[in-house]
C-alpha positions in Angstrom: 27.4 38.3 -28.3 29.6 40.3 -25.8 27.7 43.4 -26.1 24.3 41.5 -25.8 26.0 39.5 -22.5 27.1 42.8 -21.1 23.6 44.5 -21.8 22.3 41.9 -19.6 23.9 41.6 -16.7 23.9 45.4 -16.6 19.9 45.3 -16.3 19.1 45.7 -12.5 17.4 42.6 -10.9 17.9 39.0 -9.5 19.6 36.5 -12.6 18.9 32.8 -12.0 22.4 31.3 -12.0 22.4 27.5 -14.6 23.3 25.7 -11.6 19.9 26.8 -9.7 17.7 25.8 -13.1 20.0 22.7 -12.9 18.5 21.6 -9.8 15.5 22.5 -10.7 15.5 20.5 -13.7 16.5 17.3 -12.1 14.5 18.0 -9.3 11.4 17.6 -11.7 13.0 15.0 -13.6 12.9 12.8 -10.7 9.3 13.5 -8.9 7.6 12.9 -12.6 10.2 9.6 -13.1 9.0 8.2 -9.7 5.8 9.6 -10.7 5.8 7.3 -13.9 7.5 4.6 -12.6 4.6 4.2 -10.1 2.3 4.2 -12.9 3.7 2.1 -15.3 5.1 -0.8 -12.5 2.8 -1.2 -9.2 -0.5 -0.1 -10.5 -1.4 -3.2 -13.5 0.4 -5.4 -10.3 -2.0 -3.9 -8.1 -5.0 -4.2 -10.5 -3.5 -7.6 -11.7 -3.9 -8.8 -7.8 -7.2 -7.2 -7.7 -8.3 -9.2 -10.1 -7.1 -12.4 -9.3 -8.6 -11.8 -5.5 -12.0 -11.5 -7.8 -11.8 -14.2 -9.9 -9.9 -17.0 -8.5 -10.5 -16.3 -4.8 -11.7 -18.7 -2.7 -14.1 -17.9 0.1 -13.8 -18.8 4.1 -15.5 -16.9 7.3 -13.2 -15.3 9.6 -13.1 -12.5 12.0 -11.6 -9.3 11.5 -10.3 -7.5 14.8 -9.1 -3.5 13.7 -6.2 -2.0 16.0 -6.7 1.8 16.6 -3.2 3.3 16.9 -5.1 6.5 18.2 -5.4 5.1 21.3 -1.7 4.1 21.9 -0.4 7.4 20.9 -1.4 10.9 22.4 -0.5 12.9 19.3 -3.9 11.5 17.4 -3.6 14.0 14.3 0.2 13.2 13.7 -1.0 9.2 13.8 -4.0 9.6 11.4 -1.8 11.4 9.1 1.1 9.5 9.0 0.0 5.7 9.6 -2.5 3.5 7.9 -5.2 1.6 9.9 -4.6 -2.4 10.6 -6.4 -5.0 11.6 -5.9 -8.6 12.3 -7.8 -11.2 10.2 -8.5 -14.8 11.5 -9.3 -17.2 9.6 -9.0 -20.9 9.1 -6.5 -22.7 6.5 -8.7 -22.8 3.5 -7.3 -26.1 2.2 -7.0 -29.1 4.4 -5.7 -30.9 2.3 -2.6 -29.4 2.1 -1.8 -29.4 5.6 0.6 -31.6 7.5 0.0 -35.7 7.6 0.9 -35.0 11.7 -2.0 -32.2 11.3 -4.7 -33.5 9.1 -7.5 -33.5 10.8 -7.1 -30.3 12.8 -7.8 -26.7 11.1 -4.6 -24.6 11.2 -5.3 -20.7 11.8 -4.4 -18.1 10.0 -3.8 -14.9 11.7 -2.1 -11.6 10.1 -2.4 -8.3 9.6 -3.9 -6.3 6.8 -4.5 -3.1 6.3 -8.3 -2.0 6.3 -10.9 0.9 5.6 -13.4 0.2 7.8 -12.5 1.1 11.5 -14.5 -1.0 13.7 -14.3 -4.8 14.6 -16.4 -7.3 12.4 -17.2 -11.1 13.1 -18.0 -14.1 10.9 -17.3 -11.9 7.7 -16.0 -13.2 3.7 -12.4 -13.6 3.9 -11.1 -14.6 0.4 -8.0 -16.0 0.0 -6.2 -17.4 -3.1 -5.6 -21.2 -4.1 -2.3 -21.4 -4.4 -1.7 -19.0 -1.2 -3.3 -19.8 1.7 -2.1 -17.2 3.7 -2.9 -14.2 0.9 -6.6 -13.6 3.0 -8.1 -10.3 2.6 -11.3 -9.0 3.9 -14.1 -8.9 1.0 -15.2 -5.5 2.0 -12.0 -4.0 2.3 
């Protein structure tokens, strides 16, 4: 084993020292452990949620108003790069019922923001919202 250990580090070029295939080793570990974490824990939520918005969601007309952060910021690549489009969806409270005895014949609004794929402004459009949650709307086409 000596002789062989000798032999080697005689050779001439660059040796890759344990610590450096160490940190190699974990480094990997970890991007494929987030990698399957990812897989195995937010995508069935995500298609779980999906499917709920599909099966159980309720229907109400609202208004969809998108925010271009390209025009607030004069670095426009670094902005489409690094931040997701946004718009605010306004709707009214799906559920009257559930409102307020002080409030019950008035329509409460709903007004959040969501993230979106289509970059314009749209009017009178499907929002669908859950049952249970009335403030869970989401624009149909997005």
């Amino acid at each position: 084993d000596d002789a062989y250990i000798k032999e080697t580090m005689e050779l001439d070029g660059e040796q890759i020292g344990l610590m450096e295939m160490l940190y190699v080793f974990l480094s990997s570990l970890l991007i494929w452990s987030t990698l399957g974490m990812y897989l195995n824990l937010f995508v069935p939520r995500r298609r779980e949620i999906i499917h709920r918005y599909l099966e159980e969601g309720v229907q109400v007309l609202g208004d969809v108003y998108y925010d271009n952060p390209r025009k607030k910021c004069c670095f426009s690549r670094l902005t489409q790069c690094f931040f997701a489009d946004y718009a605010t969806v306004i709707y009214s409270h799906p559920d009257p019922s559930r409102l307020p005895v002080s409030n019950a014949g008035d329509q409460w609004i709903v007004q959040k923001r969501v993230r979106t794929y289509q970059l314009f402004h749209r009017e009178r459009i499907s929002i669908v919202v859950l049952p249970e949650l009335p403030l869970s709307g989401q624009p149909k086409a997005d």
